[in-house]
N, C-alpha and C positions, 0 to 999 in steps of 0.2 A: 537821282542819277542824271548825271549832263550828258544829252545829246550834243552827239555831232564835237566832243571833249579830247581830251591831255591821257592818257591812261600814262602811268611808269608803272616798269614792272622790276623788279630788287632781287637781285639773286645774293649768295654769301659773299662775292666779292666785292656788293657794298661795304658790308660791315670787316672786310679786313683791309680797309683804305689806315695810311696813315691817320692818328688821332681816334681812330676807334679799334683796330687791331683786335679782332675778336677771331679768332684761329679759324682756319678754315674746316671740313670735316677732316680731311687726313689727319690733323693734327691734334685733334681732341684727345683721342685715347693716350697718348705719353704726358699730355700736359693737366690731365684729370688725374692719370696716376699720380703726380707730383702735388695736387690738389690736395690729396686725401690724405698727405702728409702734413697741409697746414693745421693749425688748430681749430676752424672752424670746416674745414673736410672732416678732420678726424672726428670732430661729434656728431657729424651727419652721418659717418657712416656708422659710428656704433650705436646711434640711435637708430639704424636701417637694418643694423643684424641684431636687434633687441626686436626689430618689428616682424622679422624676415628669420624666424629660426631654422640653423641648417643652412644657412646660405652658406654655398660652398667658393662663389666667385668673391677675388680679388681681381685691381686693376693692375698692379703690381704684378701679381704673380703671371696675370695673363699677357702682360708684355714679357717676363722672362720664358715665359712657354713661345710664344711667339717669333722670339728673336731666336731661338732652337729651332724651331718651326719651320721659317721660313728659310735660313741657312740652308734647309734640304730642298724646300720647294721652290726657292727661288729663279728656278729656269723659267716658270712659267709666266713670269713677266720682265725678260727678258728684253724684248724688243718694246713695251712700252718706257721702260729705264730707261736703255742706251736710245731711243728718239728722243726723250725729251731734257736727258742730259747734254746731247749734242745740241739740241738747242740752246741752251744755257748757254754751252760754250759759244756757240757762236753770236750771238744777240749780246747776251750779257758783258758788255767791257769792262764794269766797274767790280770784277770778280775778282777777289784778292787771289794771289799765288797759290796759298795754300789749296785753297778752294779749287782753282783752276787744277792744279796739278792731280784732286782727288776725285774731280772730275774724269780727266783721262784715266787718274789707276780703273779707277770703276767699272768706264768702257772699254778699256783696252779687254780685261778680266772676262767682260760679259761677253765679246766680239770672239774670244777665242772659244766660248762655249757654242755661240751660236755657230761656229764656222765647223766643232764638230755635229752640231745638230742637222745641221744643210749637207754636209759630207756623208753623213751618215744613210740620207732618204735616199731610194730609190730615183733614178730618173726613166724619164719614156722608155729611151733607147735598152735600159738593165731589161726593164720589166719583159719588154720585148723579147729580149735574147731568151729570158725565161722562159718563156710562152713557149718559144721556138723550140728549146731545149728540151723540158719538162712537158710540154704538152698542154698547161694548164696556167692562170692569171693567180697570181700571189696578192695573199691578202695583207702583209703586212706590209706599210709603209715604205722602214727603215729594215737595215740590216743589223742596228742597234737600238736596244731600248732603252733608249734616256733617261728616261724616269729611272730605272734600275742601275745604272751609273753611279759610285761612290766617287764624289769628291775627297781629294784628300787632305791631311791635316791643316798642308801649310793655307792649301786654299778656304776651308771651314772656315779658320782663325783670319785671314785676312777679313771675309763674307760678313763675321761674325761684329769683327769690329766696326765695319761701314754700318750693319745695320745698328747696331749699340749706337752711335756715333746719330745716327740718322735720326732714332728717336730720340735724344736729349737734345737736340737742336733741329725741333722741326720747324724754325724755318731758315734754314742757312738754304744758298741759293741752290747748290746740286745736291743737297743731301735729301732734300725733300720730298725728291722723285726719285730715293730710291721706295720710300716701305711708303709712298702714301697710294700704292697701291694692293699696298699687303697686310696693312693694320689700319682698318677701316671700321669706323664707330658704327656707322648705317649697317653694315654686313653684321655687325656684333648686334644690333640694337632687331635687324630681321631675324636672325637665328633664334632670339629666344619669346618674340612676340608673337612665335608660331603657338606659342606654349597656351596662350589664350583659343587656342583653337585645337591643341590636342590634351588640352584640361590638363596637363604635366604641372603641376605643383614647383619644382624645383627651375621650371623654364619661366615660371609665372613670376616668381622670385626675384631670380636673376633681371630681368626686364626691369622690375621694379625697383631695384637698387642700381640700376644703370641708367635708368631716366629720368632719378630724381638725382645722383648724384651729378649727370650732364646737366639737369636743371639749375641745380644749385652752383655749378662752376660757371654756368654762363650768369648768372645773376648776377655773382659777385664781379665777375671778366665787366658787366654793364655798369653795375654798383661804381666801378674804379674810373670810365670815362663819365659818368652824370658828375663824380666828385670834383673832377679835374676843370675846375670855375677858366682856366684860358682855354679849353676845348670847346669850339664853337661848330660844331660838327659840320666841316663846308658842305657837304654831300646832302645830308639832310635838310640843314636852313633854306637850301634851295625851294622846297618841296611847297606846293600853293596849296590852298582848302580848296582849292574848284577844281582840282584836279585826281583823277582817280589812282587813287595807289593802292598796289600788289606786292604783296612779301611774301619770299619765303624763307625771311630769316623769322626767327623767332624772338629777338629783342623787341622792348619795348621804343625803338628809335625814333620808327616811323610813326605809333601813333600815338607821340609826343608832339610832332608835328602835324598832323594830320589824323583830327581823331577817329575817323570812320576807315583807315587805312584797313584792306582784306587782307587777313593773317592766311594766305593758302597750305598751310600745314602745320598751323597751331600754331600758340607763343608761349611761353615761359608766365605771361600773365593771368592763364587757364589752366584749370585740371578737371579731368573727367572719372567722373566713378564708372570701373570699367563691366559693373554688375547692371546697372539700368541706364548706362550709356548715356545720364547727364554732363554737361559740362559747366562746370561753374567758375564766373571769375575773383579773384582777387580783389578787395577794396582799392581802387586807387591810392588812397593815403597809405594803406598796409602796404602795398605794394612796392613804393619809392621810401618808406620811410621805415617800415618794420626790418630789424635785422635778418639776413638770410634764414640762420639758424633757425628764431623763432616763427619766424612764419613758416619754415620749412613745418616743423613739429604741430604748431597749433591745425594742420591740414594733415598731416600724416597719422599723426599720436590716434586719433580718434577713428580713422578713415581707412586704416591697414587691418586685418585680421585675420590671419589664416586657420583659424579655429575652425572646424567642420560645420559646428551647429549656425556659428555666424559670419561669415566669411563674407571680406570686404574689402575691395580693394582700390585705391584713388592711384593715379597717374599724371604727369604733366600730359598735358596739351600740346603732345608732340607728337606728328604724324611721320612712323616707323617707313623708311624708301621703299614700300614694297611694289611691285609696275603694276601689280594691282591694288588701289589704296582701300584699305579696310576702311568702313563708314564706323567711324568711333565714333560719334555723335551726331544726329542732323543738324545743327548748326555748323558742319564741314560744307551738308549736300546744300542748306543756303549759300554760305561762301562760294564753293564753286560755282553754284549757277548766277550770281549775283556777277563775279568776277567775270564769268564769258559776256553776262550784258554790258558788263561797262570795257571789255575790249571789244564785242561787235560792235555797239554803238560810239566808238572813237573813230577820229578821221585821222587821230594821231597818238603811236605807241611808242614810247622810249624804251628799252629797256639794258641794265647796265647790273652786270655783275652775276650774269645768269648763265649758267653753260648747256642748256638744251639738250640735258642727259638724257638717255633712251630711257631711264627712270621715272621722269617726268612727263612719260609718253602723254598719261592723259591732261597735259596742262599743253604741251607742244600740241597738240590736236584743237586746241584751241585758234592756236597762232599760225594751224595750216591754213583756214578760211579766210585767211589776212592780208593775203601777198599783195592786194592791189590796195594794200591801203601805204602811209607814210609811216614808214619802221628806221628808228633808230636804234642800231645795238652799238653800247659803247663797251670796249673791254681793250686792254693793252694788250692782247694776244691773239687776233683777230686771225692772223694766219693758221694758230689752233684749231680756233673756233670754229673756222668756215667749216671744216668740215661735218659738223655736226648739223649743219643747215640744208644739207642737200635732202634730206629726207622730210623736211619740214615745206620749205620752197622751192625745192627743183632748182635751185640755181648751182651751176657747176662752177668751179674756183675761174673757167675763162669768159663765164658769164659775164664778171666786175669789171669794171674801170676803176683806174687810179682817178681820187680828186682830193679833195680839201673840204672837210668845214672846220669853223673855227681855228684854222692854222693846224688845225691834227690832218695828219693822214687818210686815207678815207677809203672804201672798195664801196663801190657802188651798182646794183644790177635793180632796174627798173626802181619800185621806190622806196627800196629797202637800201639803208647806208650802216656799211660798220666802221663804225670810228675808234681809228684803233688810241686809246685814251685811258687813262684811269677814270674813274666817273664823278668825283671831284675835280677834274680837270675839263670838263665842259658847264656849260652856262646853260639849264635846262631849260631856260626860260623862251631862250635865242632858237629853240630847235622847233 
């Protein structure tokens, strides 16, 4: 480890940069479903319900339950839609018409709900009268309960079609923010990895036909940019051997460049038996050069068994979002404590494509001890982003000044700078 060193730390919006375009989370579950129709999904999965008997999930079916689903629940992400749709609108210039105009239906739709939902609450002065009246403080909010509100047909059918519309093109500019916060692979991927801890068989299952088929889609998602001989990955080539790097993508990008690069919640190039919590890697050569398929099988075929007397079970190398992270293998609790050494011991942190989710509390607890060091956060949506940092560094959105590096935009408070940039768009070297 270098003293007194470079650390970068990689979040997913490295890898959905132009030229590597690896989907973000929101966007996995519709474009896996679509996966499992190709020919090489389709033998992994029926090689995964030949290993998995009784598996009762599809990805399919769970996007058509879901789009029913949320049609009813949809109020309750109401104001994170219509905010981050109007942003769209207003930043994004290069929005075609249609877009733009599906934009408005969306929020105009969602603004008339919210305008009965605020109508509906209680204010001081009601409660008051009440008090005065009745003698006594009312315990309900509203004088309507929303939740219990039937939407009617025409609005269903409209709802239904945004969200249909939403997951076949996740990533059109406003559609994205409607369901990517309603069909969420992490929320699918926690729900059934509870199963390894309430012994549930059917919960165990499911996990394991959802982590290998995410394994196997992002493989081949990497399989298609290593292919692509003019794809020179600008973002990566940057990347020096004397410099420490942290990922929490799980490709193999970074430690193609950088071989000792810390994978902080697994990679696609691991899998762990989840009965004696080893973790074992992949051959390199297997690795880049063995077909999905078959390498998918020659670890699965032998290493799956839900037979009583031998029961055995192998998993990708993918650490499930839970805010508290289950120790699937001690080679996680090395990475982590290796990684806090090599950001304490930096004088200087980049980091670019990372959103300081309340998810990731215990990796941000790392990054609170740091404020007096030199931090660069690079991401095009910095105005977003800030907010997520005040809990990490106390700095308030009027803490920043406006400056410049590299010709980007820049907010800066004491000597942390976010440069609002895609992260192929700055010169890490220069920082």
């Amino acid at each position: 480890m270098n003293l007194m060193s470079k650390t970068v730390i990689l979040g997913a919006g490295v890898d959905s940069l132009s030229g590597i375009a690896m989907p973000l989370t929101s966007e996995l579950i519709p474009q896996i479903s679509d996966f499992v129709q190709t020919e090489i999904g389709k033998r992994i999965d029926e090689k995964l319900r030949l290993l998995l008997p009784r598996l009762r999930f599809s990805f399919e079916s769970f996007v058509k339950r879901s789009i029913d689903k949320l049609a009813d629940e949809f109020r309750r992400e109401i104001d994170t839609i219509t905010t981050n749709i109007e942003h769209e609108l207003e930043t994004n210039h290069s929005l075609s018409n249609p877009d733009r105009k599906m934009g408005e239906l969306v929020n105009r739709l969602l603004r008339k709900i919210k305008y009965i939902q605020e109508g509906a609450e209680f204010d001081e002065e009601t409660e008051d009268l009440i008090q005065e009246v009745l003698g006594r403080r009312i315990e309900d909010e509203a004088i309507i309960d929303i939740k219990k509100l039937s939407f009617t047909d025409t609005f269903k059918s409209i709802l239904q079609y945004v969200l249909e519309q939403s997951v076949r093109n996740s990533t059109n500019p406003i559609l994205r923010h409607v369901y990517k916060n309603l069909l969420d692979i992490e929320d699918l991927m926690v729900k059934y990895f509870i199963g390894f801890y309430t012994r549930k068989d059917s919960d165990i299952k499911t996990y394991v036909y959802i982590s290998w088929m995410l394994w196997a889609f992002l493989k081949e998602k990497e399989k298609q940019v290593f292919n692509d001989e003019t794809n020179h990955l600008p973002f990566y080539s940057q990347l020096q051997d004397d410099w420490n790097i942290i990922t929490f993508n799980y490709t193999s990008f970074a430690r193609q460049k950088v071989a000792n690069s810390k994978y902080f919640h697994g990679s696609l190039f691991d899998y762990i038996n989840m009965y004696n919590r080893t973790m074992m890697s992949f051959e390199e050569n297997d690795y880049y050069n063995t077909d999905t398929f078959e390498l998918f099988e020659r670890i699965a075929t032998p290493n799956i068994d839900f037979t009583e007397s031998s029961k055995k079970i192998v998993v990708p190398a993918i650490l499930p979002p839970l805010r508290i992270k289950p120790v699937l293998s001690s080679r996680f609790i090395s990475t982590w404590y290796e990684s806090a050494q090599q950001i304490i011991h930096s004088d200087k942190i980049i980091i670019a494509g990372y959103s300081f989710s309340n998810t990731d509390e215990h990796f941000n607890d790392i990054l609170r001890g740091c404020r007096d060091k030199n931090i660069y956060i690079i991401d095009p949506n910095i105005d977003l982003l800030i907010n997520n940092l005040h809990s990490i560094w106390s700095y308030r959105r009027d803490d920043f000044s406006l400056t410049s590096i590299q010709n980007k935009e820049t907010l800066k408070a004491g000597s942390l700078s976010l440069i609002k940039a895609s992260a192929d768009e700055i010169i890490l070297g220069n920082l």
